[in-house]
Structure formats: structure tokens, C-alpha cells
PDB file of N, CA, C and O in Angstrom:
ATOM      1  N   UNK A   1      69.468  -9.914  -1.644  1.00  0.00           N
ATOM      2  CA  UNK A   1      68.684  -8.802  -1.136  1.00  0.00           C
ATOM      3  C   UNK A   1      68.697  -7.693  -2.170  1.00  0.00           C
ATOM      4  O   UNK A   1      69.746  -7.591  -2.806  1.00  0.00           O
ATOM      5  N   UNK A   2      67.937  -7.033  -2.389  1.00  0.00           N
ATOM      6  CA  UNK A   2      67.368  -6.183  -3.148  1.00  0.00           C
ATOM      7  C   UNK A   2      68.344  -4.473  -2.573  1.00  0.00           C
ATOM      8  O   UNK A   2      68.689  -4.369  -1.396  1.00  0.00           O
ATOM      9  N   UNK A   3      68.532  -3.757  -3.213  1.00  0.00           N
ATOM     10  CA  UNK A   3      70.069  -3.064  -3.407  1.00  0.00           C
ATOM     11  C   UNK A   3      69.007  -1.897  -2.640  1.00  0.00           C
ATOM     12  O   UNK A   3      69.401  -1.162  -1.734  1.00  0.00           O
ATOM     13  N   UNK A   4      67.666  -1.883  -3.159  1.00  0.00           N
ATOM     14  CA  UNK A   4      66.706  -0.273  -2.211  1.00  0.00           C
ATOM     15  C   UNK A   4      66.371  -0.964  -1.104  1.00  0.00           C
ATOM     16  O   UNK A   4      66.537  -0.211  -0.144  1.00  0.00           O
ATOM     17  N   UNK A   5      65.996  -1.981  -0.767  1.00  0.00           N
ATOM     18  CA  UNK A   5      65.941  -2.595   0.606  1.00  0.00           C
ATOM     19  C   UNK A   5      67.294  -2.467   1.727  1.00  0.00           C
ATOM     20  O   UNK A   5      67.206  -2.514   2.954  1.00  0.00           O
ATOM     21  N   UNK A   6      68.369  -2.318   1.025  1.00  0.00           N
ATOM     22  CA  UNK A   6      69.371  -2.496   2.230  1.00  0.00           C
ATOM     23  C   UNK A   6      69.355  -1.012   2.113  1.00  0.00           C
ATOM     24  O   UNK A   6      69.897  -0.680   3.167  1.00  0.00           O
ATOM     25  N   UNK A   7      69.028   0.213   1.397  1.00  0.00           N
ATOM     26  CA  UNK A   7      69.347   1.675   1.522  1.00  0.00           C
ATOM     27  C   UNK A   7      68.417   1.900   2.201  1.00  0.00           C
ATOM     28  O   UNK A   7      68.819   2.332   3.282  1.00  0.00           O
ATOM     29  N   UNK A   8      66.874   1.815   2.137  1.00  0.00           N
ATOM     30  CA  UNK A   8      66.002   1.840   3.273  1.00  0.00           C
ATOM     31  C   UNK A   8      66.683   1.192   4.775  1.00  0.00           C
ATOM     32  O   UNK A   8      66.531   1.848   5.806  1.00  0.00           O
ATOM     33  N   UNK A   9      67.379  -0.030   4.804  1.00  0.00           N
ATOM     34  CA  UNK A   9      67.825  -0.314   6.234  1.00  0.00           C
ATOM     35  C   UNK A   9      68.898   0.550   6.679  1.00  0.00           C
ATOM     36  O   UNK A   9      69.133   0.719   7.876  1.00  0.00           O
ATOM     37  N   UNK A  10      69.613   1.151   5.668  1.00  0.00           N
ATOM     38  CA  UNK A  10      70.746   1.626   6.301  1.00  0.00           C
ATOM     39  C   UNK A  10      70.210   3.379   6.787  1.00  0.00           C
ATOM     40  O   UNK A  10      70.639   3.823   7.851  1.00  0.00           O
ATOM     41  N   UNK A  11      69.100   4.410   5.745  1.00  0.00           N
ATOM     42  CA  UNK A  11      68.699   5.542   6.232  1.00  0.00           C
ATOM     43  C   UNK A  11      67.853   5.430   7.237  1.00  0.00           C
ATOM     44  O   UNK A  11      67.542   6.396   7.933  1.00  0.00           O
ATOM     45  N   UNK A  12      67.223   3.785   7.478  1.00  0.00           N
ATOM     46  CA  UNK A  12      66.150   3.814   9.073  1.00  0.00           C
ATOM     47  C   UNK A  12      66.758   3.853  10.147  1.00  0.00           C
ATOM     48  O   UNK A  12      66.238   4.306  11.167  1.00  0.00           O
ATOM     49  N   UNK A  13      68.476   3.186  10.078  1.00  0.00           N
ATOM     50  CA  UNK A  13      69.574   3.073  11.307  1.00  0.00           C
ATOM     51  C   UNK A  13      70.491   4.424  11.276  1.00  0.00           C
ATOM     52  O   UNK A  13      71.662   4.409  11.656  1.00  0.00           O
ATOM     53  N   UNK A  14      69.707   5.828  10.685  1.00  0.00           N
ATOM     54  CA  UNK A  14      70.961   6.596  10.699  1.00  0.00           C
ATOM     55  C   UNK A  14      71.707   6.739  10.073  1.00  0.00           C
ATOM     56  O   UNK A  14      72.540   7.627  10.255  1.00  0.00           O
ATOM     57  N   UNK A  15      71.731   5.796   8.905  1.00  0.00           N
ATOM     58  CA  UNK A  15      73.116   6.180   8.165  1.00  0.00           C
ATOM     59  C   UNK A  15      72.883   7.574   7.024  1.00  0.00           C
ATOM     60  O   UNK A  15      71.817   8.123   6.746  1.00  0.00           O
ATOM     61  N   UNK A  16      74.020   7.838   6.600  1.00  0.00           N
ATOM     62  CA  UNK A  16      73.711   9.408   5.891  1.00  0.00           C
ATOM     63  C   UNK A  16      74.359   9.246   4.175  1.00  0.00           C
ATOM     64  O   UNK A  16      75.513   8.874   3.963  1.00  0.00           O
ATOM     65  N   UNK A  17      73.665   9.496   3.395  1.00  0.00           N
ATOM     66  CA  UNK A  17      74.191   8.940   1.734  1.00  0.00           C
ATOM     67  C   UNK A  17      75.451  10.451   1.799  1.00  0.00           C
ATOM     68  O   UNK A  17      75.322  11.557   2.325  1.00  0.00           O
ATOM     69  N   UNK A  18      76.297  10.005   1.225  1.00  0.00           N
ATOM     70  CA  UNK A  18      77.480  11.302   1.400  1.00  0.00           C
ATOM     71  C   UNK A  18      77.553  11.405  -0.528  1.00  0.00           C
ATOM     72  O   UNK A  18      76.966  12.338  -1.076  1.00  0.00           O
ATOM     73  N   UNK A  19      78.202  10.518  -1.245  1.00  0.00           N
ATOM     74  CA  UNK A  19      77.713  10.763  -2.819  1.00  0.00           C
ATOM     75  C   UNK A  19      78.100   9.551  -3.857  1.00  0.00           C
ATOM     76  O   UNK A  19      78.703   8.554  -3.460  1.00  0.00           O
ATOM     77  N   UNK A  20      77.785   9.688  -4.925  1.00  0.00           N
ATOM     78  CA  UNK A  20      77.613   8.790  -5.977  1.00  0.00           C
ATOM     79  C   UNK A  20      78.936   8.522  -6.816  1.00  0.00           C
ATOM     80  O   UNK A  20      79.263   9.133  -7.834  1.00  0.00           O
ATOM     81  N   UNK A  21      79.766   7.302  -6.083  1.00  0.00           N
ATOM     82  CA  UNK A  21      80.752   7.018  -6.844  1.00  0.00           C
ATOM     83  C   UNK A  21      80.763   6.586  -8.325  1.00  0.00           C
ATOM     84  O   UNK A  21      79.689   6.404  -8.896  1.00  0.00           O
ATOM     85  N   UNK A  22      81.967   6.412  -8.985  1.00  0.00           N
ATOM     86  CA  UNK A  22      81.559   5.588 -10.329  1.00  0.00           C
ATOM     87  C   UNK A  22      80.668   4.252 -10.563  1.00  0.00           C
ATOM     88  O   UNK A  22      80.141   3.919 -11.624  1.00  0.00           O
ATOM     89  N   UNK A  23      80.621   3.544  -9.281  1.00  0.00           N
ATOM     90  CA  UNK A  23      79.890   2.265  -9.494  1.00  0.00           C
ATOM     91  C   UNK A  23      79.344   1.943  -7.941  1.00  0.00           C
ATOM     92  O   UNK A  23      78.734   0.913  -7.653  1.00  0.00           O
ATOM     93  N   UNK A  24      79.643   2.911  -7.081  1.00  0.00           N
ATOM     94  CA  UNK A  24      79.165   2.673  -5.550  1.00  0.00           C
ATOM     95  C   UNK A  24      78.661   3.546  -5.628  1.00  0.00           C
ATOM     96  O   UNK A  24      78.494   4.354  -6.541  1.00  0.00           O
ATOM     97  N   UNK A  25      78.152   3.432  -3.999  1.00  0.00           N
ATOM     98  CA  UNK A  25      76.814   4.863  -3.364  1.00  0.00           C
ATOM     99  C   UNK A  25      77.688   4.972  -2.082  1.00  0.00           C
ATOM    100  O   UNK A  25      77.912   3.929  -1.469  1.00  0.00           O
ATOM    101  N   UNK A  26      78.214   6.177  -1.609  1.00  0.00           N
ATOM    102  CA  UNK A  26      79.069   5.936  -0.186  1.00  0.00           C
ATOM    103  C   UNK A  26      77.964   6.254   0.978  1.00  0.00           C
ATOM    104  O   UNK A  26      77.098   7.101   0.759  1.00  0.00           O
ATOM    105  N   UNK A  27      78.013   5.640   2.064  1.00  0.00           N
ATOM    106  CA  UNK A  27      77.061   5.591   3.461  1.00  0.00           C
ATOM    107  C   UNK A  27      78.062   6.295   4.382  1.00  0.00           C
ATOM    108  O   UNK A  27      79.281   6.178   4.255  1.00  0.00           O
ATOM    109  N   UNK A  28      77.522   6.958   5.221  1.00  0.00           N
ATOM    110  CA  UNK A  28      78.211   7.610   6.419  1.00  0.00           C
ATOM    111  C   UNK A  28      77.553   7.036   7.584  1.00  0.00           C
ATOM    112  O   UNK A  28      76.390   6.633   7.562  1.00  0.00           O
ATOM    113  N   UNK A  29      78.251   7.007   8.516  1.00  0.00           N
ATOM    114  CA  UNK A  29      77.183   6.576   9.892  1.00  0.00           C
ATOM    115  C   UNK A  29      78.132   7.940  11.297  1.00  0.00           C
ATOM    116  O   UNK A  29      79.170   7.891  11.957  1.00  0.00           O
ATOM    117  N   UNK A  30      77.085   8.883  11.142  1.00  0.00           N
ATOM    118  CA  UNK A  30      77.704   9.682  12.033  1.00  0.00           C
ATOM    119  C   UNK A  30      77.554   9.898  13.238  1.00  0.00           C
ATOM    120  O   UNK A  30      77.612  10.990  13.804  1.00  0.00           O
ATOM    121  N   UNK A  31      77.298   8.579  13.820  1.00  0.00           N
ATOM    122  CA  UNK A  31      77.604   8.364  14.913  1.00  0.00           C
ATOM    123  C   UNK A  31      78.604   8.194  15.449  1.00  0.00           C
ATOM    124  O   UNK A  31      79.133   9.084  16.115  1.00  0.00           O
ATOM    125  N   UNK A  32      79.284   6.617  15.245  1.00  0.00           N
ATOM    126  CA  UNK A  32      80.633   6.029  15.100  1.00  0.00           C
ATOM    127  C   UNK A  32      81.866   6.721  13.939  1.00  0.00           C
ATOM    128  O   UNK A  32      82.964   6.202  13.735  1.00  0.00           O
ATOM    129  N   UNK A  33      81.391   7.912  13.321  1.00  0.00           N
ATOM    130  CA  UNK A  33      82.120   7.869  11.959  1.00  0.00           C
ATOM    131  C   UNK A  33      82.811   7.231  11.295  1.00  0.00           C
ATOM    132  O   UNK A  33      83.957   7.504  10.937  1.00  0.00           O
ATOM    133  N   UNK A  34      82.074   6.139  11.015  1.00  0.00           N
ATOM    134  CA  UNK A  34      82.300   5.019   9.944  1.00  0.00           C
ATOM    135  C   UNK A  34      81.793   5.019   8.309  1.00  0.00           C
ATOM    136  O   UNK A  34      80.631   5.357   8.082  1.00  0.00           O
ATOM    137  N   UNK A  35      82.386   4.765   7.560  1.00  0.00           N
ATOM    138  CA  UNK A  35      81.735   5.025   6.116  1.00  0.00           C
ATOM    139  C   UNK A  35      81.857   3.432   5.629  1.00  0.00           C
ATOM    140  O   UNK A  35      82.363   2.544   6.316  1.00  0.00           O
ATOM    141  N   UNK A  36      81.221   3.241   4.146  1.00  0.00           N
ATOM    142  CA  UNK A  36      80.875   1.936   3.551  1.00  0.00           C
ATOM    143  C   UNK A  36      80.315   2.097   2.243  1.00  0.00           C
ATOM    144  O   UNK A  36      79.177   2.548   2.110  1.00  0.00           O
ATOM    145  N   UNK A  37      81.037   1.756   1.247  1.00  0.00           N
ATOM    146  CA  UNK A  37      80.410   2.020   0.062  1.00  0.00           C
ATOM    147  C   UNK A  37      78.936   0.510  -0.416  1.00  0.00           C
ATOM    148  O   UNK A  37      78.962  -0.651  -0.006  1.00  0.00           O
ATOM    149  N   UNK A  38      78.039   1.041  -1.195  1.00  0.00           N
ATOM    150  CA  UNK A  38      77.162   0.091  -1.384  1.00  0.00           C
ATOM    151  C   UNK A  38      76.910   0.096  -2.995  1.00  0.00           C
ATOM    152  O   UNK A  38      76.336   1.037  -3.543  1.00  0.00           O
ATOM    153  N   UNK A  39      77.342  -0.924  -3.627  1.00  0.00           N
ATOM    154  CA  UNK A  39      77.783  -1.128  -5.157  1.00  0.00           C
ATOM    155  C   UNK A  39      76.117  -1.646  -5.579  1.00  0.00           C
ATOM    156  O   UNK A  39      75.194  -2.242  -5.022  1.00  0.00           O
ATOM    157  N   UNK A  40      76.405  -0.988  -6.958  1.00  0.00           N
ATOM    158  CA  UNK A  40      75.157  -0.451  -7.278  1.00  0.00           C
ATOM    159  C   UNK A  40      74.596  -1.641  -8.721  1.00  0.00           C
ATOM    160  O   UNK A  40      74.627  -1.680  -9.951  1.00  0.00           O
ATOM    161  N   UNK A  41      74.137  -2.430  -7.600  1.00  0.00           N
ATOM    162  CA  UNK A  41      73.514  -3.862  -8.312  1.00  0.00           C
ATOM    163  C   UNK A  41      72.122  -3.597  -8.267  1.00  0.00           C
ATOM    164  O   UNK A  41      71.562  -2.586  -7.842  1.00  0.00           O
ATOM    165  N   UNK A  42      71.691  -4.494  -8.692  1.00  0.00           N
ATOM    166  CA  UNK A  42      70.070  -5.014  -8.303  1.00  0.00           C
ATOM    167  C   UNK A  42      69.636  -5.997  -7.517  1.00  0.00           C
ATOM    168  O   UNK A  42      68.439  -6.211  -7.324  1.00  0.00           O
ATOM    169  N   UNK A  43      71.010  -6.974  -6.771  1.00  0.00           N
ATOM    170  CA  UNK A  43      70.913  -7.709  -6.165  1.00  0.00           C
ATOM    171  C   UNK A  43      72.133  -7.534  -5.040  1.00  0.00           C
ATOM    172  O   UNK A  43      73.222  -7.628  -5.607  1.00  0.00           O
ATOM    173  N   UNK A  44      72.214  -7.387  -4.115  1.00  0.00           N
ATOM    174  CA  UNK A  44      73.482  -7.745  -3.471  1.00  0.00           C
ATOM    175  C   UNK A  44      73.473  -9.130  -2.533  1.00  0.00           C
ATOM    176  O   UNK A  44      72.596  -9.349  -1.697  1.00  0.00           O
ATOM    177  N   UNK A  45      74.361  -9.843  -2.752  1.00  0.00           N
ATOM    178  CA  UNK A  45      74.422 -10.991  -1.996  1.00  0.00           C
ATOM    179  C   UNK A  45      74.310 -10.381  -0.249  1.00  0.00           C
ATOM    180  O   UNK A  45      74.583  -9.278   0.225  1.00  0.00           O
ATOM    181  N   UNK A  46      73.742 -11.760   0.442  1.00  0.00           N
ATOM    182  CA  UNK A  46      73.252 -11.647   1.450  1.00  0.00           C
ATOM    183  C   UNK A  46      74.940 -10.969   2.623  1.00  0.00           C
ATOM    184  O   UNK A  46      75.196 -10.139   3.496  1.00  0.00           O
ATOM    185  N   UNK A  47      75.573 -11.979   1.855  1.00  0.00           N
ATOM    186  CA  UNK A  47      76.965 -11.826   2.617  1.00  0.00           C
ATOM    187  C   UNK A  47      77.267 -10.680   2.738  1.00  0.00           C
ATOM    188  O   UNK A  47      77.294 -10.197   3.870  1.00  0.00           O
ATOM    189  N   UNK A  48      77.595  -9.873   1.569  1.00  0.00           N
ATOM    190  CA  UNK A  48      77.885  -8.483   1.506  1.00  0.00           C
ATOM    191  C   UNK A  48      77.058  -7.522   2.163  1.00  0.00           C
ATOM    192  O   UNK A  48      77.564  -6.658   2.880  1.00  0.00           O
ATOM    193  N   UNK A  49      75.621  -7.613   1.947  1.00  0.00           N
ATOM    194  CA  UNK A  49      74.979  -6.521   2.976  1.00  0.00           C
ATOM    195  C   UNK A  49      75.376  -7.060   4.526  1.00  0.00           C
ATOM    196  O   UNK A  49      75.792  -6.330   5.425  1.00  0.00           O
ATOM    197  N   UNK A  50      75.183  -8.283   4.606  1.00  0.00           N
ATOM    198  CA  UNK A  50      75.934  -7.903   6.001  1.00  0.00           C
ATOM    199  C   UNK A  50      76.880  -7.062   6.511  1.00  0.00           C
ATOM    200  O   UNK A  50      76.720  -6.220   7.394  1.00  0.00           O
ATOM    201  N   UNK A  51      78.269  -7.441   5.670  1.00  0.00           N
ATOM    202  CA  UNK A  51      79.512  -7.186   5.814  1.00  0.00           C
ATOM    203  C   UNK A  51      79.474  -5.352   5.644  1.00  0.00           C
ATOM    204  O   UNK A  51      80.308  -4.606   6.157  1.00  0.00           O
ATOM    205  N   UNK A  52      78.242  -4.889   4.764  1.00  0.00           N
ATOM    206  CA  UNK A  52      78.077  -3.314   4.988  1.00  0.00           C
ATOM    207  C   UNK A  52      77.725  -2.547   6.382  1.00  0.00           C
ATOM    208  O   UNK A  52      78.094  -1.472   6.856  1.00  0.00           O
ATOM    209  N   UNK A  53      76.853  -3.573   6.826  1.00  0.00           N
ATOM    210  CA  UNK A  53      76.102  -3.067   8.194  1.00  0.00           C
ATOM    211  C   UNK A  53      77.255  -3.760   8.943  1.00  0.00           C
ATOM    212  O   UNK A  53      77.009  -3.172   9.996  1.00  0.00           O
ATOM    213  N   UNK A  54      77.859  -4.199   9.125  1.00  0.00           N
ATOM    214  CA  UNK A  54      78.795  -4.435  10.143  1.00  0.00           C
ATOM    215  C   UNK A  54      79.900  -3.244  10.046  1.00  0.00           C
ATOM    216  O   UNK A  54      80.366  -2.547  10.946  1.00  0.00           O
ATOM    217  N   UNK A  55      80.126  -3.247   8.833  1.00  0.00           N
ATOM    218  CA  UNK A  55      80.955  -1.978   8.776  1.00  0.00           C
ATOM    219  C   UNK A  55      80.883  -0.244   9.027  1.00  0.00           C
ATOM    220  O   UNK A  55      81.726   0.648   9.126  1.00  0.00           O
ATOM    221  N   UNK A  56      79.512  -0.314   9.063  1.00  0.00           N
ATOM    222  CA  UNK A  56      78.517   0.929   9.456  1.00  0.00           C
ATOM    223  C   UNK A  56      78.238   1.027  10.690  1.00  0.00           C
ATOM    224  O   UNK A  56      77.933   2.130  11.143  1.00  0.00           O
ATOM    225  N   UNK A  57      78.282  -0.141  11.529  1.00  0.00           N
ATOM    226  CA  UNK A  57      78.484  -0.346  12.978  1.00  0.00           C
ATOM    227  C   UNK A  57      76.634  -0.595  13.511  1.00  0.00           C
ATOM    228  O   UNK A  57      76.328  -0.242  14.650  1.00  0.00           O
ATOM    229  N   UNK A  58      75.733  -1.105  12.735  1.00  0.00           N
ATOM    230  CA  UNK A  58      74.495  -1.537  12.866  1.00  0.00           C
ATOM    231  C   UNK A  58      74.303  -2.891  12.383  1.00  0.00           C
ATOM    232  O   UNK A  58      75.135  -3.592  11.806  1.00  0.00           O
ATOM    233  N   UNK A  59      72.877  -3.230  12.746  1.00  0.00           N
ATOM    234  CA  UNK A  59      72.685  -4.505  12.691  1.00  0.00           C
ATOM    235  C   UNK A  59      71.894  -4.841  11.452  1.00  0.00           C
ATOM    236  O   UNK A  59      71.094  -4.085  10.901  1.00  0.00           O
ATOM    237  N   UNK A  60      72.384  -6.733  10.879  1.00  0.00           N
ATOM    238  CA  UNK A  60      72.122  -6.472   9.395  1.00  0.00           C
ATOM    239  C   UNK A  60      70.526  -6.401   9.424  1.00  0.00           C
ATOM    240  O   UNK A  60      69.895  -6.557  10.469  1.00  0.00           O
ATOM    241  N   UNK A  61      69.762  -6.084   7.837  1.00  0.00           N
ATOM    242  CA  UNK A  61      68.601  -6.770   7.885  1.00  0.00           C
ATOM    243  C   UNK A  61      68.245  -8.160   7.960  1.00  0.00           C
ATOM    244  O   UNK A  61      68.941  -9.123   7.639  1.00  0.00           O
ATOM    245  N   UNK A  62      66.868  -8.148   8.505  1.00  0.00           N
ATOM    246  CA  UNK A  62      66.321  -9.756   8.736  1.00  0.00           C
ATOM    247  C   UNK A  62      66.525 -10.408   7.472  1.00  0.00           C
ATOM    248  O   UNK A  62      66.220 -11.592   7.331  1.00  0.00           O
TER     249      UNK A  62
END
């Protein structure tokens, strides 16, 4: 999956960009206050965006 496709899924579910690590992007979800960093590929395996949105407490993309 494409690394702006899962940031579009994660700001359409609420989530909030907090700032720009050395090699991640950190996500907030301030709902649940849960955070999740999202490493800054051009590809992220399917597994891993899951394992972000699970950790963000939303559901993955299709």
C-alpha cells in the first residue's frame, strides 16, 4: 500500500499527525488516545498498515 493512501485513511478516521520523527510520521487518535508511528516508505507492506490501524483503534483500509 502506498504510504499517502494509508495517511489519507488514517486523517478520514480522525486520526491527528502530532510530528515528524527521524524516519516516522507520529498519528494520534484522540479519541481512544492512542498513538502509532507510520515509517516513511513509499510502500508499506499490507501487514503493517494493518497493524497501524489496529493500533489507532480503526479499521484497516480495503
Amino acid at each position: 500500500m502506498k504510504r499517502t493512501d494509508l495517511i489519507k485513511h488514517l486523517l478520514k478516521n480522525k486520526c491527528v499527525f502530532v510530528r515528524e520523527g527521524a524516519r516516522h510520521s507520529v498519528f494520534f487518535n484522540p479519541q481512544i488516545k492512542r498513538i502509532s508511528t507510520v515509517p516513511r516508505h513509499n510502500e508499506i507492506h499490507n501487514f503493517l498498515a494493518k497493524k497501524i490501524c489496529r493500533d489507532l483503534g480503526i479499521e484497516p483500509p480495503e
